[in-house]
N, C-alpha and C positions, 0 to 999 in steps of 0.2 A: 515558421517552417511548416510546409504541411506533406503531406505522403500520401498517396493511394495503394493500399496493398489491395491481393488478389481477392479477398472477400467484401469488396464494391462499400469500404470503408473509409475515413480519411484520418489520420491522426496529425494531431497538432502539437505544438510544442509554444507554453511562455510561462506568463502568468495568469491564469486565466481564472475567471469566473463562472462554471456554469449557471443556464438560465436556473435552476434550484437555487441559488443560494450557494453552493459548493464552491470550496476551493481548487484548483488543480493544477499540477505543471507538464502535465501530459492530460490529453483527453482525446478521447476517439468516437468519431460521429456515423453513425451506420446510417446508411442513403436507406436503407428497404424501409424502416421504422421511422427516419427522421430524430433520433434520438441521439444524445450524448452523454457517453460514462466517463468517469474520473479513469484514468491507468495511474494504477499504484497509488499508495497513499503519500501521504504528507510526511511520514517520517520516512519513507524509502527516498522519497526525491524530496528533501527538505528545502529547497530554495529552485529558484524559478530557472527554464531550461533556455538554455540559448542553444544548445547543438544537437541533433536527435537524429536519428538512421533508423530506418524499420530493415530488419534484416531479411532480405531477400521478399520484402512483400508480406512478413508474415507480423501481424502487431501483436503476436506475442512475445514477439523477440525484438527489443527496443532499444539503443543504445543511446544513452541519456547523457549531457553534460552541461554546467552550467556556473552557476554564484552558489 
């Protein structure tokens, strides 16, 4: 699942691995830098995401569901 909100970002939702070594079930890729952060830890989203909403474009506000 992926989303474009209005700060020319994309955020994704599964099980993912970033290129670090990191784990994550949300992560958000900023186009200016090319780079990818974890959203949220590992015990806030404990198992990997199947359904995810950015609310109204803004990835601070995520609505996450999943296993």
């Amino acid at each position: 699942m992926v989303q474009q909100d209005k700060r020319d970002t994309i955020v994704v939702a599964g099980s993912l691995a970033l290129a670090d070594g990191t784990g994550a079930n949300v992560a958000e890729f900023t186009i200016a830098n090319s780079t990818w952060a974890a959203v949220g830890s590992s015990s806030q989203l404990p198992g990997p995401v199947t359904a995810m909403e950015v609310d109204d474009g803004n990835s601070s506000s995520i609505f996450a569901a999943g296993q």
